[in-house]
N, C-alpha and C positions, 0 to 999 in steps of 0.2 A: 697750370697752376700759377696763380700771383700770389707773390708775399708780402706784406706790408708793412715796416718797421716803422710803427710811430713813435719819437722820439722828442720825452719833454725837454726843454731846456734845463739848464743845470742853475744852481742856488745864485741867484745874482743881487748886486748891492742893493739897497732900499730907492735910491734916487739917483737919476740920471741926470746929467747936465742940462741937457737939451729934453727934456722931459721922459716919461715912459720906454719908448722906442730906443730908447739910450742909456739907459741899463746896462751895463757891463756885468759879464760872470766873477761873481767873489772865487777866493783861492779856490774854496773848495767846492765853487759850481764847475772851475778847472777840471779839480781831483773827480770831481762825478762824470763829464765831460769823456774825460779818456777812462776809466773806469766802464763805461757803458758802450765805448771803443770797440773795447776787448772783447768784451760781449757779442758786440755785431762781428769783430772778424770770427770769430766763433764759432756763429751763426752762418756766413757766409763761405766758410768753410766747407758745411754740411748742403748749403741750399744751393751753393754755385756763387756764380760772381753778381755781385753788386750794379743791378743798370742803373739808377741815379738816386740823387741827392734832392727833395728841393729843401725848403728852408722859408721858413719869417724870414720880413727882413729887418725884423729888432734885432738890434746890436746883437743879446745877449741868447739870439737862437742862433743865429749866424756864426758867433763863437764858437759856441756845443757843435755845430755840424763840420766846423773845421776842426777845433780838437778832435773828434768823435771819427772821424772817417780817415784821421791821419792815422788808424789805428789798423784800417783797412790796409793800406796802401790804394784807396781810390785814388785815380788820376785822371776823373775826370772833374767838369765844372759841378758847383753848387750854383743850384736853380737857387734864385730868391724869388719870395712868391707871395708880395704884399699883403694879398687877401687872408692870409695861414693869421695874420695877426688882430687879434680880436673878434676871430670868424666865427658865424652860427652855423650849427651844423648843417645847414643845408648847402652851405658857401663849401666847407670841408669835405664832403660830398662829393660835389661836382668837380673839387681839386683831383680828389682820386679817380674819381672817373675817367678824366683828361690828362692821366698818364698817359705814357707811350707803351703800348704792345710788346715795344721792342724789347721794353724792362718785365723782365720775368719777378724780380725783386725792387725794391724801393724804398729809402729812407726821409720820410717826413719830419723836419724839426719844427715845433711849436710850441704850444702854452696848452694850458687849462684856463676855463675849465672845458674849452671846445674840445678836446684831444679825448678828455674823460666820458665825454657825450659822444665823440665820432668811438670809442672803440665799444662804446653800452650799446648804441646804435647798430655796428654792424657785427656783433656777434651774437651768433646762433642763442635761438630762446634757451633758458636755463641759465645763462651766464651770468653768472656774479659779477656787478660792474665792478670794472677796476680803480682801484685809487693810485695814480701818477703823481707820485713825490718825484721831486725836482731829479733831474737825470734818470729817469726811468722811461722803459723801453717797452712796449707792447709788441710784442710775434705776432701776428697776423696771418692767416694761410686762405688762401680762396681757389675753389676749384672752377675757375673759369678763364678762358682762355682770352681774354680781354676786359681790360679795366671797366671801360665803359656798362659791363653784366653785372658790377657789385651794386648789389641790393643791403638794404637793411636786415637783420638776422644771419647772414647766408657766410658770416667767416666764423673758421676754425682760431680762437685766444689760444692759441699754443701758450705761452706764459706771458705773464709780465716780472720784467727783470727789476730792481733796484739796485742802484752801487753802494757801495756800504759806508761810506761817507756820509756822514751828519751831522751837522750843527746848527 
């Protein structure tokens, strides 16, 4: 079985310095950040340990994946993974496919509205798509023994999480 933690970025400023890509998390894209943390060590608690991290690599996902997994005590690297930022779901796709085997579990940090499309996309018919407010978390379950077999329809939406932070 693969798990699949999609993980939105958390509430960040309106304008970046250097444009888009540079966006930094406001306080309480922070407070949602570690908020959603907690959530995963949780999670990983129940599922086993954590095989990797990847990440956008806008500022303000890259943040959320460092807050977010310091909550784990992961110690390993965060993947950055250019294409996660602005991706169409076919580009998001083929990110999960080209997981590693090795990770039985996984945390994807990104945007919408590609995040919103990749988890309508690959949960089983009948699923209510989800709406991903900033620091919220999609559980993902797949009964296949390699990333590379996820198909569209074929995962289990165990939940989607929100932090309770708003503004």
């Amino acid at each position: 079985m693969k798990t699949l933690l999609l993980l939105r970025h958390g509430k960040t400023e309106p304008h970046g310095a250097r444009g888009d890509k540079d966006r930094h998390l406001t306080a309480i894209g922070r407070q949602e950040a570690a908020e959603t943390g907690k959530k995963i060590a949780e999670l990983i608690r129940d599922i086993g340990t954590l095989g990797s991290v990847v990440s956008s690599d806008a500022a303000r996902a890259e943040e959320t994946a460092e807050i977010a997994v310091a909550s784990v005590g992961y110690g390993g690297k965060i993947t950055l993974e250019p294409d996660i930022y602005n991706a169409e779901l076919d580009t998001l796709l083929d990110i999960v496919r080209s997981l590693s085997d090795r990770d039985a579990s996984v945390v994807i940090v990104g945007h919408n509205p590609g995040f919103e499309y990749l988890v309508a996309s690959l949960a089983k018919e009948g699923t209510l798509p989800p709406r991903l407010s900033t620091g919220s978390l999609a559980h993902m379950q797949f009964e296949v023994e390699r990333w590379r077999q996820i198909r569209p329809g074929t995962a289990k939406l165990v939940a989607v999480y929100e932090p309770g932070a708003r503004g």
